[in-house]
PDB file with one MODEL, atoms N, CA, C and O in Angstrom:
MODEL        1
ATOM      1  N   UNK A   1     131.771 124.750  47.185  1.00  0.00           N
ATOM      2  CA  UNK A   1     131.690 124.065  48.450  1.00  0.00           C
ATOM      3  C   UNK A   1     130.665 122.944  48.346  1.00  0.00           C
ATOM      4  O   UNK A   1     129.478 123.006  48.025  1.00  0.00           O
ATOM      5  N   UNK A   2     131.410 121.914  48.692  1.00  0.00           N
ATOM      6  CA  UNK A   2     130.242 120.440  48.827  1.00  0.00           C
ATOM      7  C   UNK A   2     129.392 120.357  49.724  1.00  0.00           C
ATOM      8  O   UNK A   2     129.889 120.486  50.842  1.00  0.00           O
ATOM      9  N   UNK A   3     127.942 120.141  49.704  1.00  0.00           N
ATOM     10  CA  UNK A   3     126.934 120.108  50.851  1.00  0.00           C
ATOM     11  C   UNK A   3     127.400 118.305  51.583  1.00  0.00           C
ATOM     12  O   UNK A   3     127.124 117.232  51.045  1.00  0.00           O
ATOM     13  N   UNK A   4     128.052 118.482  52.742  1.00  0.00           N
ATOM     14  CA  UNK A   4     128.047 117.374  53.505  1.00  0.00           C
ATOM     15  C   UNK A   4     126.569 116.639  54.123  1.00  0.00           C
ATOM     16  O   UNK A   4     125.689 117.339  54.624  1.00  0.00           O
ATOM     17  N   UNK A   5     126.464 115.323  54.018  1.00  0.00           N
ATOM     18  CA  UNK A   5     125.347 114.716  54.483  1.00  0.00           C
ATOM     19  C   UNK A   5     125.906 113.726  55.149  1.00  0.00           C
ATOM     20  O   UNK A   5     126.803 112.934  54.860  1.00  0.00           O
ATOM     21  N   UNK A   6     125.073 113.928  56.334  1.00  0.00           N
ATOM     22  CA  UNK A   6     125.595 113.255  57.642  1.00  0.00           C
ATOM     23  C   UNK A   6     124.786 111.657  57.668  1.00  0.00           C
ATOM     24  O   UNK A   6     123.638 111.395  57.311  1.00  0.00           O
ATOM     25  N   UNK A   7     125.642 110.913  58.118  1.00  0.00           N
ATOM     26  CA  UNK A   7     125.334 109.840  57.996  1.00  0.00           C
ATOM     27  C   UNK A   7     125.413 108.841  59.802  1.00  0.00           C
ATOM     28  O   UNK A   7     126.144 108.920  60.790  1.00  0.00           O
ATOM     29  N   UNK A   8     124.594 108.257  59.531  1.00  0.00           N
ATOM     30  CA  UNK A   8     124.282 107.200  60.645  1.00  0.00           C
ATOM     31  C   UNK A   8     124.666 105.951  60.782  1.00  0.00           C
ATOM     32  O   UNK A   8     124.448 105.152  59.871  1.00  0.00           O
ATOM     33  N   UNK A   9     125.352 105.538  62.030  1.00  0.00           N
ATOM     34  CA  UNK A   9     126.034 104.104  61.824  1.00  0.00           C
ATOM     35  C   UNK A   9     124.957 103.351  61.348  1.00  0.00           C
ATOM     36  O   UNK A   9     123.831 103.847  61.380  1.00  0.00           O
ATOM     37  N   UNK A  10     125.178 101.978  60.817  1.00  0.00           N
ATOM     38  CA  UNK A  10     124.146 101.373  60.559  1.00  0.00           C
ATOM     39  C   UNK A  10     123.509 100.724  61.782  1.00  0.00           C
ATOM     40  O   UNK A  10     122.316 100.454  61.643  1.00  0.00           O
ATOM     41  N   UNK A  11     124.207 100.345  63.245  1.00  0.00           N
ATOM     42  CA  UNK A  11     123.398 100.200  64.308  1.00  0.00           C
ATOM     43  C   UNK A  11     122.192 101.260  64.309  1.00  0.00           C
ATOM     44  O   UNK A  11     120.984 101.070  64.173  1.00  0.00           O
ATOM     45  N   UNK A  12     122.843 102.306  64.485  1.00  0.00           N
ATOM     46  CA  UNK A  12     121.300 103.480  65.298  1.00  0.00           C
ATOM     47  C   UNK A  12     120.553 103.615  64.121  1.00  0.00           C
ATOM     48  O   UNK A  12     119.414 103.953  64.444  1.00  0.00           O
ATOM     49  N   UNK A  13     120.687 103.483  62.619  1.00  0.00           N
ATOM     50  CA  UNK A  13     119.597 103.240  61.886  1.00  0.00           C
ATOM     51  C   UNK A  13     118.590 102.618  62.461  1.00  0.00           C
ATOM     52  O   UNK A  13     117.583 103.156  62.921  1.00  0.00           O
ATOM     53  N   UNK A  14     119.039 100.607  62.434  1.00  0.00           N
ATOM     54  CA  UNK A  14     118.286  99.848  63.047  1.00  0.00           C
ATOM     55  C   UNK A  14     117.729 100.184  64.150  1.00  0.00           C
ATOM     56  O   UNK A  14     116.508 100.033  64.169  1.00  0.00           O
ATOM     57  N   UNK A  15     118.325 100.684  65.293  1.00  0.00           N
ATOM     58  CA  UNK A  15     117.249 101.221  66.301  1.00  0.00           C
ATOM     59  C   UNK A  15     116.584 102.006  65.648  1.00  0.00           C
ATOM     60  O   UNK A  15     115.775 101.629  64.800  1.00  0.00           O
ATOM     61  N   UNK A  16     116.750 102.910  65.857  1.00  0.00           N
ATOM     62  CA  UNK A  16     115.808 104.265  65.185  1.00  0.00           C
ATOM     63  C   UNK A  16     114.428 103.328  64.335  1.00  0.00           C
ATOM     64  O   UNK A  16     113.234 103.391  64.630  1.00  0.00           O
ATOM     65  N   UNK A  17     114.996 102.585  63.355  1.00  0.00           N
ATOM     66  CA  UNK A  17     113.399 101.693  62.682  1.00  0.00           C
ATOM     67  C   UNK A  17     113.191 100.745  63.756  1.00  0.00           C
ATOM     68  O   UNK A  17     112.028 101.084  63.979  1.00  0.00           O
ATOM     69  N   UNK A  18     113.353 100.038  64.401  1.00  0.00           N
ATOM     70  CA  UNK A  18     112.870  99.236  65.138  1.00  0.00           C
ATOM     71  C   UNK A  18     112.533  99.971  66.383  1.00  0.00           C
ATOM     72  O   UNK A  18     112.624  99.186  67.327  1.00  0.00           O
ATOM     73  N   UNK A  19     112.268 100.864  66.673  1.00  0.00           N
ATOM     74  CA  UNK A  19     111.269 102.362  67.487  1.00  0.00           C
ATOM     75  C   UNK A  19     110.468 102.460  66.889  1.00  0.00           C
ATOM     76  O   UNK A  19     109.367 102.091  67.297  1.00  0.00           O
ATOM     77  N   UNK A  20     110.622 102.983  65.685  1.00  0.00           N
ATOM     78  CA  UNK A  20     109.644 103.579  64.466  1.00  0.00           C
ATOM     79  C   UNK A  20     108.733 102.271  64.814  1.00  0.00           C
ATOM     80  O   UNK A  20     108.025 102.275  65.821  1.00  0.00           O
ATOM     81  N   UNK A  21     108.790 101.065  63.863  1.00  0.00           N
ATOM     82  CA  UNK A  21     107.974  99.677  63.672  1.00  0.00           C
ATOM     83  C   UNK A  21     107.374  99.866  64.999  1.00  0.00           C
ATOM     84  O   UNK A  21     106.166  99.896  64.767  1.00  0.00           O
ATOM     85  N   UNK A  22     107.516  99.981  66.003  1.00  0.00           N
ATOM     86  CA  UNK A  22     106.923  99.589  67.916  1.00  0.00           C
ATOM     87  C   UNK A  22     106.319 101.152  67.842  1.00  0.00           C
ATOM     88  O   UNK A  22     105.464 101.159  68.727  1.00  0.00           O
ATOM     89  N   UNK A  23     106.334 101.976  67.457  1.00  0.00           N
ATOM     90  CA  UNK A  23     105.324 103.114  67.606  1.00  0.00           C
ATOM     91  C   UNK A  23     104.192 103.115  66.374  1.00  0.00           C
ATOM     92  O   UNK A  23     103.099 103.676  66.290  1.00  0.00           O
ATOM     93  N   UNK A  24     104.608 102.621  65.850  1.00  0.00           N
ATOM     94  CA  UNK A  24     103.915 102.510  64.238  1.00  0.00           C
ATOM     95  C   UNK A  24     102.603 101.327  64.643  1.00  0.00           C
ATOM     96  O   UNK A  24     101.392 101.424  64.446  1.00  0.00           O
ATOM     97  N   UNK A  25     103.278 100.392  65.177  1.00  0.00           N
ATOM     98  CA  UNK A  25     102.146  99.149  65.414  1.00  0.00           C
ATOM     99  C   UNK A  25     101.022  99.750  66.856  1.00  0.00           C
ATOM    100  O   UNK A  25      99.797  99.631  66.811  1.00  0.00           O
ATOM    101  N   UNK A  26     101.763 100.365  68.016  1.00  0.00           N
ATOM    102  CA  UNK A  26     101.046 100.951  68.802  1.00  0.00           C
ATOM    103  C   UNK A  26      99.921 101.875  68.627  1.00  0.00           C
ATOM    104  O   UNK A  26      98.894 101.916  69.303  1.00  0.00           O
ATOM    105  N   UNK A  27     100.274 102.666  67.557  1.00  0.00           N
ATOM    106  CA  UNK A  27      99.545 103.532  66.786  1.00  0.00           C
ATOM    107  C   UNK A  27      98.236 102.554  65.930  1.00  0.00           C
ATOM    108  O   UNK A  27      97.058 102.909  65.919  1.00  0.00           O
ATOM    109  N   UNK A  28      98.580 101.723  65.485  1.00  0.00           N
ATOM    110  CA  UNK A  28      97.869 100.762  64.713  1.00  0.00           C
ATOM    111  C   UNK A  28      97.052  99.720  65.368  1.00  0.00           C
ATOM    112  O   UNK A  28      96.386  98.928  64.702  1.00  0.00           O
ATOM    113  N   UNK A  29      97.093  99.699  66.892  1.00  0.00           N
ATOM    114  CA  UNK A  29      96.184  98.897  67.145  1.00  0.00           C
ATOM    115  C   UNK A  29      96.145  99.493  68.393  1.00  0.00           C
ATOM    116  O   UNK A  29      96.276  98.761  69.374  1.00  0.00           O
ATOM    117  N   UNK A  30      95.956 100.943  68.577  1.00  0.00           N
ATOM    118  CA  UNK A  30      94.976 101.222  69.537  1.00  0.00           C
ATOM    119  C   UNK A  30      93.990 101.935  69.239  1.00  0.00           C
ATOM    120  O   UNK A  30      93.968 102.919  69.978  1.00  0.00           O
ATOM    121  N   UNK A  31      92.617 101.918  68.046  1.00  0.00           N
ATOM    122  CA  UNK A  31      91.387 101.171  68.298  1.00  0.00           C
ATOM    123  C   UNK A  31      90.668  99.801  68.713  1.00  0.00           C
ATOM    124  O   UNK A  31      89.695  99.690  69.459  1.00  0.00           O
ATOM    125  N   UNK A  32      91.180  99.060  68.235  1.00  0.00           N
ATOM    126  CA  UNK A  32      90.973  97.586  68.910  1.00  0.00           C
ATOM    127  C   UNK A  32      90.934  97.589  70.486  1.00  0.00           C
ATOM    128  O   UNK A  32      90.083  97.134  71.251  1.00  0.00           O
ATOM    129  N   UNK A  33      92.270  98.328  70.764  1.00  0.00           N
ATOM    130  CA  UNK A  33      92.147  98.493  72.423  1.00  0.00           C
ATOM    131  C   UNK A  33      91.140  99.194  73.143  1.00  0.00           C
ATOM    132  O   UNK A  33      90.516  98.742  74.103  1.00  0.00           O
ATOM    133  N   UNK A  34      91.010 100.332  72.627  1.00  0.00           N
ATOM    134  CA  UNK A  34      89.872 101.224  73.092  1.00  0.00           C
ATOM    135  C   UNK A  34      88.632 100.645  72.479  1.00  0.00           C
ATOM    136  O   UNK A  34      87.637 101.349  72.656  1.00  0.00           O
ATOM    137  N   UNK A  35      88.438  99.517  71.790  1.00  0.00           N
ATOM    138  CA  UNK A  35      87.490  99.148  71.690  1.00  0.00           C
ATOM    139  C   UNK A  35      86.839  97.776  72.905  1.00  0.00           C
ATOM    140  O   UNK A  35      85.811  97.667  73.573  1.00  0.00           O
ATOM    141  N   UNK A  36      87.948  97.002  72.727  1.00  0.00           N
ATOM    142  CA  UNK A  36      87.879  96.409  74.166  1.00  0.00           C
ATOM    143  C   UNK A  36      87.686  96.847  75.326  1.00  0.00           C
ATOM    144  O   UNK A  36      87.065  96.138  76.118  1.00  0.00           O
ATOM    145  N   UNK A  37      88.095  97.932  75.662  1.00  0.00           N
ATOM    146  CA  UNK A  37      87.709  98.225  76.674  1.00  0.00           C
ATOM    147  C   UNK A  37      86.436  98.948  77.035  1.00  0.00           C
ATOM    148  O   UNK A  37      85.919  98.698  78.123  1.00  0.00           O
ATOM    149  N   UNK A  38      85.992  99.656  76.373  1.00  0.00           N
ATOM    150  CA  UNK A  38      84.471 100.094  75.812  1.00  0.00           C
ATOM    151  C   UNK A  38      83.884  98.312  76.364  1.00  0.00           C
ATOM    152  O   UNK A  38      83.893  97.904  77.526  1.00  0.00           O
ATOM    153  N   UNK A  39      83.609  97.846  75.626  1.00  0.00           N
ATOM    154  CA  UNK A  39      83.668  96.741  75.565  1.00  0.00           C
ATOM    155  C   UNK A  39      83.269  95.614  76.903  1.00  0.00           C
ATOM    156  O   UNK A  39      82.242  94.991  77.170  1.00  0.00           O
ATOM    157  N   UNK A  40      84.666  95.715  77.582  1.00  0.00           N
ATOM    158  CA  UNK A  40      84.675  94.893  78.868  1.00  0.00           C
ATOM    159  C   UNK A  40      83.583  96.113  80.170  1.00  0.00           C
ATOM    160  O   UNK A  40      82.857  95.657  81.054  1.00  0.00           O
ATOM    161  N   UNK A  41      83.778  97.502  79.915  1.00  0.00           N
ATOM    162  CA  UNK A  41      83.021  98.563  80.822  1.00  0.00           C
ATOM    163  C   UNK A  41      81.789  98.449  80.404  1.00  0.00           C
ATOM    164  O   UNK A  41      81.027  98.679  81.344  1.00  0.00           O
ATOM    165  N   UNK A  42      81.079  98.132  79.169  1.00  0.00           N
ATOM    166  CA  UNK A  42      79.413  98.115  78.732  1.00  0.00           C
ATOM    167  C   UNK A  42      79.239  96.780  80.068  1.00  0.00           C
ATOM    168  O   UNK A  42      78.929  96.824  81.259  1.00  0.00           O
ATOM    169  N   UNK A  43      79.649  95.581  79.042  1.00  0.00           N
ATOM    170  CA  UNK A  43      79.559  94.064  79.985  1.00  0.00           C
ATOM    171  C   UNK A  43      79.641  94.761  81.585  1.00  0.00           C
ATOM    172  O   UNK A  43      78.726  94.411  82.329  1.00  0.00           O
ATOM    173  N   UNK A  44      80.156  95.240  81.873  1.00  0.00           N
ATOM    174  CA  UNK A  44      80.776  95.641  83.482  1.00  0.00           C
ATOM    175  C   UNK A  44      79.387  96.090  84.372  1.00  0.00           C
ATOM    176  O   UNK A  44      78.797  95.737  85.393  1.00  0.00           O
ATOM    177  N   UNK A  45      79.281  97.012  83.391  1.00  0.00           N
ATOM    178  CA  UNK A  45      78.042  98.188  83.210  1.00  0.00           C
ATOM    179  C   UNK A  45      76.143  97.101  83.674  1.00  0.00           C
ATOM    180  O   UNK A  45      75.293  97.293  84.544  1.00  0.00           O
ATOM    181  N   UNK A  46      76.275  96.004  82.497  1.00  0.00           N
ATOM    182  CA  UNK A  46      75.390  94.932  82.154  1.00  0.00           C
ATOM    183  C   UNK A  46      75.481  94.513  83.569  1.00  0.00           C
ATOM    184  O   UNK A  46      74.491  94.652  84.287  1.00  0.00           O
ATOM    185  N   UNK A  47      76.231  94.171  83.889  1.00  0.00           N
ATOM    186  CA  UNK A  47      76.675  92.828  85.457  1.00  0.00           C
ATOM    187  C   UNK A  47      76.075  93.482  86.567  1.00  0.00           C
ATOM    188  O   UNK A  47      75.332  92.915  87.368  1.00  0.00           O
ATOM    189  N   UNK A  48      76.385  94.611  86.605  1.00  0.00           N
ATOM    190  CA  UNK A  48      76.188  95.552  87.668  1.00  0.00           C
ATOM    191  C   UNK A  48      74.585  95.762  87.883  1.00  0.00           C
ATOM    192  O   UNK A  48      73.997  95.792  88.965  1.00  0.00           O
ATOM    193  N   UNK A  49      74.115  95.878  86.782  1.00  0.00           N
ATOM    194  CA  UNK A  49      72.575  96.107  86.812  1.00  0.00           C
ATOM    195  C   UNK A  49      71.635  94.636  86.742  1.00  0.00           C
ATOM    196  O   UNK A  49      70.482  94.511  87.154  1.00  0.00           O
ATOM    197  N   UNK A  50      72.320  93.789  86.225  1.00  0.00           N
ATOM    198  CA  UNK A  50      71.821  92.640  86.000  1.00  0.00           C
ATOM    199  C   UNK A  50      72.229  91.552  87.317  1.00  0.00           C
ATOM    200  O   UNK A  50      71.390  90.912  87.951  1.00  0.00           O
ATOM    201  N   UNK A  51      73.643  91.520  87.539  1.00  0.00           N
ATOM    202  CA  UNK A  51      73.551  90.422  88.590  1.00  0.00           C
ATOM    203  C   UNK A  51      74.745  91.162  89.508  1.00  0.00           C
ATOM    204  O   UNK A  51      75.743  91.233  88.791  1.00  0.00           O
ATOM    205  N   UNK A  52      74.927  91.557  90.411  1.00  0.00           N
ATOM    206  CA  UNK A  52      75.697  92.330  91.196  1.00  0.00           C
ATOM    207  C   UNK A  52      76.364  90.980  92.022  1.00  0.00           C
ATOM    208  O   UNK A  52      77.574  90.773  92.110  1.00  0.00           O
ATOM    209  N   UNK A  53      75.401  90.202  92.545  1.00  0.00           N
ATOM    210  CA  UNK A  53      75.692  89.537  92.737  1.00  0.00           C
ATOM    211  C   UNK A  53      77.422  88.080  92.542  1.00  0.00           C
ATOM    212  O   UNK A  53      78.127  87.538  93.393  1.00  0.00           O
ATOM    213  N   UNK A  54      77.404  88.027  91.332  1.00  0.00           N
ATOM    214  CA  UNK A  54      77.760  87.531  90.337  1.00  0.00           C
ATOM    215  C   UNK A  54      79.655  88.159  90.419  1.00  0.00           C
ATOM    216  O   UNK A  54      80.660  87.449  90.432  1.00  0.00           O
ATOM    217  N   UNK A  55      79.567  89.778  90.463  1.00  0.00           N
ATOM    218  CA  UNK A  55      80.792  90.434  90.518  1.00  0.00           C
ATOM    219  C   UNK A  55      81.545  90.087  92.194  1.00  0.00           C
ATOM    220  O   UNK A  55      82.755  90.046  92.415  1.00  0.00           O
ATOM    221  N   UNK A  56      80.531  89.887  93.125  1.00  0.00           N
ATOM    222  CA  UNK A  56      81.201  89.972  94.384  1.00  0.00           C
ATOM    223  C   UNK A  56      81.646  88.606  94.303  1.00  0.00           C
ATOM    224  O   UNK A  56      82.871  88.659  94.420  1.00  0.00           O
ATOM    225  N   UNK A  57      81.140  86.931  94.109  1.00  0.00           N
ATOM    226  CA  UNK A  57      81.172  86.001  93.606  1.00  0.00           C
ATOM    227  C   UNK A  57      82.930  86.602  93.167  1.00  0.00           C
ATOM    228  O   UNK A  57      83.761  86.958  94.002  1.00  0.00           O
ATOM    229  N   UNK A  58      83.107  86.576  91.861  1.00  0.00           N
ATOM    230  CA  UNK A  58      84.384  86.662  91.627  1.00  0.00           C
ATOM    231  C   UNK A  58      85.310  87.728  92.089  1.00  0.00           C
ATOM    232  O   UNK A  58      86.274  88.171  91.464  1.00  0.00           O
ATOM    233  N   UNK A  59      84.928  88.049  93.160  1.00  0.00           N
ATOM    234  CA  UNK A  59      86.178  89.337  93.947  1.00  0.00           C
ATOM    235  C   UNK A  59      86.148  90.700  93.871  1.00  0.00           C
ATOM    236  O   UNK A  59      87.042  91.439  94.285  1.00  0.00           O
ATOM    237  N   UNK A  60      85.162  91.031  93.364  1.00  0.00           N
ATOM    238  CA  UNK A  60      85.104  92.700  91.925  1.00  0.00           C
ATOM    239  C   UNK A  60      84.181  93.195  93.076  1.00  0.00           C
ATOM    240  O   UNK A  60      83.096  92.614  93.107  1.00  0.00           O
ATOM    241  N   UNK A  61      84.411  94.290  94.174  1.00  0.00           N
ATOM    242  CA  UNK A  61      83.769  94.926  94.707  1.00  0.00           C
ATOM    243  C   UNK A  61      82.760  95.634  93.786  1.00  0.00           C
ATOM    244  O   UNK A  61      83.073  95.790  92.605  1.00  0.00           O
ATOM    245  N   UNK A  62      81.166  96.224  94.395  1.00  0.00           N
ATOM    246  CA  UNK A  62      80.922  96.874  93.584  1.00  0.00           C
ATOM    247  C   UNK A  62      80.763  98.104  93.207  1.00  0.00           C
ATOM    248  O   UNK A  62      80.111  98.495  92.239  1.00  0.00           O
ATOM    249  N   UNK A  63      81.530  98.910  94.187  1.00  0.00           N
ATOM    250  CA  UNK A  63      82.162 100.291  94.292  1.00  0.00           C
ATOM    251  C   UNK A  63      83.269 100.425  93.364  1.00  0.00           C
ATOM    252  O   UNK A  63      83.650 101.492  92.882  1.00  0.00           O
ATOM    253  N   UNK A  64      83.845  99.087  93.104  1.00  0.00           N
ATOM    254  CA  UNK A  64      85.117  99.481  92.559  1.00  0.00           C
ATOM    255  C   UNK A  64      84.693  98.990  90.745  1.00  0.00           C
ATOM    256  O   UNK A  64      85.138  99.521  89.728  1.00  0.00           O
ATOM    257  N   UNK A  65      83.739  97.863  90.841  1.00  0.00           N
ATOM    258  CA  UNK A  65      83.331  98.087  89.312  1.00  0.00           C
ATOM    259  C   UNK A  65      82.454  99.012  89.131  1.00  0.00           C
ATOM    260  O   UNK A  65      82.424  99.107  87.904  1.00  0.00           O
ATOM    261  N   UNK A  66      81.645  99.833  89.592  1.00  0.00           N
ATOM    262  CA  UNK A  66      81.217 100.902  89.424  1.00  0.00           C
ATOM    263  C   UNK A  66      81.958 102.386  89.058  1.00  0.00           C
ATOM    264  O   UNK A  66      81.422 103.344  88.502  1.00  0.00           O
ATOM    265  N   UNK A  67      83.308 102.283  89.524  1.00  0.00           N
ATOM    266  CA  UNK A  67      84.171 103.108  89.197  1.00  0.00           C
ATOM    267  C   UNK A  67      84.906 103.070  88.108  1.00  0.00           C
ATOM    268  O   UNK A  67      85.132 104.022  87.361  1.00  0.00           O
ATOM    269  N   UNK A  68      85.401 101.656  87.969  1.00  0.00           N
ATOM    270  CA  UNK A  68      86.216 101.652  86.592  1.00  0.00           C
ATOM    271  C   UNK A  68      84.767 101.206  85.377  1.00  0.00           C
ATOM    272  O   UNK A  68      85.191 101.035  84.234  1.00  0.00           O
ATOM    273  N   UNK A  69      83.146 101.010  85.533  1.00  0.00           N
ATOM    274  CA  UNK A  69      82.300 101.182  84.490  1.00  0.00           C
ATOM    275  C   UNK A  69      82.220 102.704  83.931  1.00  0.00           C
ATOM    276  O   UNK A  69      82.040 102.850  82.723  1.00  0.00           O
ATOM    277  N   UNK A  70      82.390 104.209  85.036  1.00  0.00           N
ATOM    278  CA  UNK A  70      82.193 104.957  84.651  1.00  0.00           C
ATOM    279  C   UNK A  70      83.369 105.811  83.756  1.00  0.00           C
ATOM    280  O   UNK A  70      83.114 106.958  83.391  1.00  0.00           O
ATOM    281  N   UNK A  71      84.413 105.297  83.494  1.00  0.00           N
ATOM    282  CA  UNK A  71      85.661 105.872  83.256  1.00  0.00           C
ATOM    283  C   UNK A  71      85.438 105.564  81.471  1.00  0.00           C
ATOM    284  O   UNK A  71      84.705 104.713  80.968  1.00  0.00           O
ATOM    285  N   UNK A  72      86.186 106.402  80.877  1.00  0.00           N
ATOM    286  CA  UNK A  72      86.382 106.482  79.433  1.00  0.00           C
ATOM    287  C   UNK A  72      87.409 105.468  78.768  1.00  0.00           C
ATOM    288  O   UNK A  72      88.344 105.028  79.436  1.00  0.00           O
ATOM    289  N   UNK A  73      87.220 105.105  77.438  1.00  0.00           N
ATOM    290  CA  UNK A  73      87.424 104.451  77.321  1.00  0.00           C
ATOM    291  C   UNK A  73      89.162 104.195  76.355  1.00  0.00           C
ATOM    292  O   UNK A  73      89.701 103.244  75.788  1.00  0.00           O
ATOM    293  N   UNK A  74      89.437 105.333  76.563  1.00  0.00           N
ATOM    294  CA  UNK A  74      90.729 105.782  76.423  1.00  0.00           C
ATOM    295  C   UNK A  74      91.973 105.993  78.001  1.00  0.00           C
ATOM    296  O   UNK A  74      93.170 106.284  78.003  1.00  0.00           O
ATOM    297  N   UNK A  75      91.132 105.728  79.031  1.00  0.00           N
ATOM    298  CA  UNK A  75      91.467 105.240  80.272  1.00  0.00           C
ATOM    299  C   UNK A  75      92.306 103.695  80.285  1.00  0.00           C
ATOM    300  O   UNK A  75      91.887 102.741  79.629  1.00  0.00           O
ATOM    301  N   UNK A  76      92.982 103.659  80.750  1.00  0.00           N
ATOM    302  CA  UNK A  76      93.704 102.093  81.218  1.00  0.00           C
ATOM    303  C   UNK A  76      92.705 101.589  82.317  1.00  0.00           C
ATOM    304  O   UNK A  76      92.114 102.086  83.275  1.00  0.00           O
ATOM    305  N   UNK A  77      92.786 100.569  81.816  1.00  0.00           N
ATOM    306  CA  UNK A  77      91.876  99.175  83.147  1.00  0.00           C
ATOM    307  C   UNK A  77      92.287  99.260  84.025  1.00  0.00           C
ATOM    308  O   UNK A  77      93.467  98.912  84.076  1.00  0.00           O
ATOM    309  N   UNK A  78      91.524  99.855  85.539  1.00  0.00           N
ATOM    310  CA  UNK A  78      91.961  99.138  86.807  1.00  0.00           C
ATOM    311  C   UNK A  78      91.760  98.034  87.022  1.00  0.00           C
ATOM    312  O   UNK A  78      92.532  97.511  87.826  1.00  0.00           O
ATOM    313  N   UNK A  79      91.022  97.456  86.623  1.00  0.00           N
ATOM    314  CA  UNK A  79      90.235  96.236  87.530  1.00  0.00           C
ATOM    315  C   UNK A  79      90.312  95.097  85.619  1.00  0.00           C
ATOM    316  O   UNK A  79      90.340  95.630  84.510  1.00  0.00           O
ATOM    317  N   UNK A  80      90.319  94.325  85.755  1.00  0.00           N
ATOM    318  CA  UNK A  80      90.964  93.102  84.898  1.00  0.00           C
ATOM    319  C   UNK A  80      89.851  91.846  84.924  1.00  0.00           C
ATOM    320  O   UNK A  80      89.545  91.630  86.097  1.00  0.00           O
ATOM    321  N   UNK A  81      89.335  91.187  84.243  1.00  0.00           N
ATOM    322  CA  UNK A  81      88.678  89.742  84.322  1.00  0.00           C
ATOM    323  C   UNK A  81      89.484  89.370  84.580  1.00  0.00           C
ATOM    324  O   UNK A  81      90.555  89.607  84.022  1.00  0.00           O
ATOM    325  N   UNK A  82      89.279  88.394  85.836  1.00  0.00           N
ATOM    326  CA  UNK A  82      90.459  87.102  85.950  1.00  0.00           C
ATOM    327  C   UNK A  82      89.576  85.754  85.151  1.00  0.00           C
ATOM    328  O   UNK A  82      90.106  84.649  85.039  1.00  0.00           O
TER     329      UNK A  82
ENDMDL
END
C-alpha cells in the first residue's frame, strides 16, 4: 500500500506563506514597538512632572496622560502625539 501525500493548490500555499511572512514580521518587530512605547510613556511621565502645563497646551488632559504614563508597555496607546 502507497502512503498518499496530500497536496495543496498552489493558491492556498501562497496564502498560507503570505500569513506566515505577516506573522513572522509582526513577531519581528514587536520589540521596537514595545520599545517605543516605553519610550513615548517615560517622555509622558517627564512632561507631566516637568511641564504639565505644556500637555494641556496640546489637548492631553492630565488625568488622561497620567493614565496611559502608568500602563505597561506591552499595552496599546490610548492617547497618541499629534
Amino acid at each position: 500500500m502507497r502512503s498518499q501525500t496530500l497536496r495543496m493548490p498552489a493558491t492556498t500555499r501562497t496564502v498560507v506563506h503570505e500569513r506566515l511572512a505577516v506573522i513572522i514580521r509582526a513577531i519581528v518587530s514587536l520589540p521596537a514597538t514595545w520599545w517605543r512605547r516605553s519610550r513615548f510613556r517615560a517622555e509622558l511621565r517627564a512632561d507631566l512632572r516637568d511641564k504639565p502645563e505644556l500637555l494641556r497646551d496640546i489637548g492631553i488632559g492630565v488625568y488622561d496622560a497620567q493614565a496611559e504614563a502608568s500602563r505597561y508597555f506591552w499595552e496599546a496607546l490610548i492617547i497618541e502625539r499629534r
